[in-house]
C-alpha positions as CSV (number, residue, x, y, z in Angstrom):
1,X,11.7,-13.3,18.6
2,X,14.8,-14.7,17.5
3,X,16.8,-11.9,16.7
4,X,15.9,-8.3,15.2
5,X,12.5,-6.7,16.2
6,X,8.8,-6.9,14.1
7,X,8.4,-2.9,13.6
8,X,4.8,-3.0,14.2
9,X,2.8,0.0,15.4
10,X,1.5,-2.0,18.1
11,X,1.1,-5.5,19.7
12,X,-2.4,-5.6,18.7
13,X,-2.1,-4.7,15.2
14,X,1.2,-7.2,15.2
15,X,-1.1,-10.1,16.3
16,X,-4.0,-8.7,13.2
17,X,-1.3,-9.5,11.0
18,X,-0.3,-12.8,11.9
19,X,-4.1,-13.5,12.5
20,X,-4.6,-12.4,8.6
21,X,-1.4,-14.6,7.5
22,X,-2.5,-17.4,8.9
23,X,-6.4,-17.5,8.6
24,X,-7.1,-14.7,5.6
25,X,-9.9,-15.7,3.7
26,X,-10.1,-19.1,4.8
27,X,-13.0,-18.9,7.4
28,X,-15.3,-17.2,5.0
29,X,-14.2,-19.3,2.5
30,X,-15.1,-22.5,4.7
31,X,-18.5,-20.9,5.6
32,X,-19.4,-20.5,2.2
33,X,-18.7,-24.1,1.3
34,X,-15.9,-22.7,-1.3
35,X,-13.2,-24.8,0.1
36,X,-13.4,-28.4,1.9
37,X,-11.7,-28.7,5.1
38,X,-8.2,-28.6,5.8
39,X,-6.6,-31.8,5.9
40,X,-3.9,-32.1,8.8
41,X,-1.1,-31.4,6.7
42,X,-3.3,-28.4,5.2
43,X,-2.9,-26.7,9.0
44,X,0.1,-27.5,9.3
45,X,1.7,-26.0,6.0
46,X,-0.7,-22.8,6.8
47,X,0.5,-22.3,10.2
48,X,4.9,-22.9,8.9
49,X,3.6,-20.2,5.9
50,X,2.1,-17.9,8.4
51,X,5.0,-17.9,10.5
52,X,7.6,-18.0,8.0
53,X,5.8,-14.7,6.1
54,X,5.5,-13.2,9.8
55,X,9.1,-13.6,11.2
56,X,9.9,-12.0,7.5
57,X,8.2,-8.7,8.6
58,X,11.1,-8.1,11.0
59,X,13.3,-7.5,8.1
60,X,10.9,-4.3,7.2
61,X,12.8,-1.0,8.1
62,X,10.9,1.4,10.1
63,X,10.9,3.8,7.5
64,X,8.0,1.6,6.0
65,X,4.6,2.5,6.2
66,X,3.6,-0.9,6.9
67,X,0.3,-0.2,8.2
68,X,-1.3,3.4,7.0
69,X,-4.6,2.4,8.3
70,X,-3.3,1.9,12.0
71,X,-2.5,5.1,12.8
């Protein structure tokens, strides 16, 4: 990472989360025929959001329970 450090309480549950931020509800969504597929620029703004909202976790404290269900 660029500078500063993702407090995460491990690798694997770092990579859940960017997993979730960047595909969510999406797949089920597609499988269900409730969206139409992603255009190009679609991906493209979804994987800049993902990262964007994931490089923002490294500005959590550790003090933050940021995942109570990982423990």
């Amino acid at each position: 990472m660029e500078s500063g450090a993702l407090v995460a309480p491990s690798a694997r549950v770092a990579a859940d989360w960017f997993l979730n931020l960047l595909i969510g509800d999406l797949q089920i969504r597609r499988v269900i025929h409730s969206l139409p597929v992603p255009s190009d620029k679609d991906v493209r703004s979804r994987v800049v959001a993902a990262i964007s909202a994931f490089k923002a976790l490294r500005h959590m404290t550790a003090t933050i329970d940021l995942c109570p269900f990982h423990a």
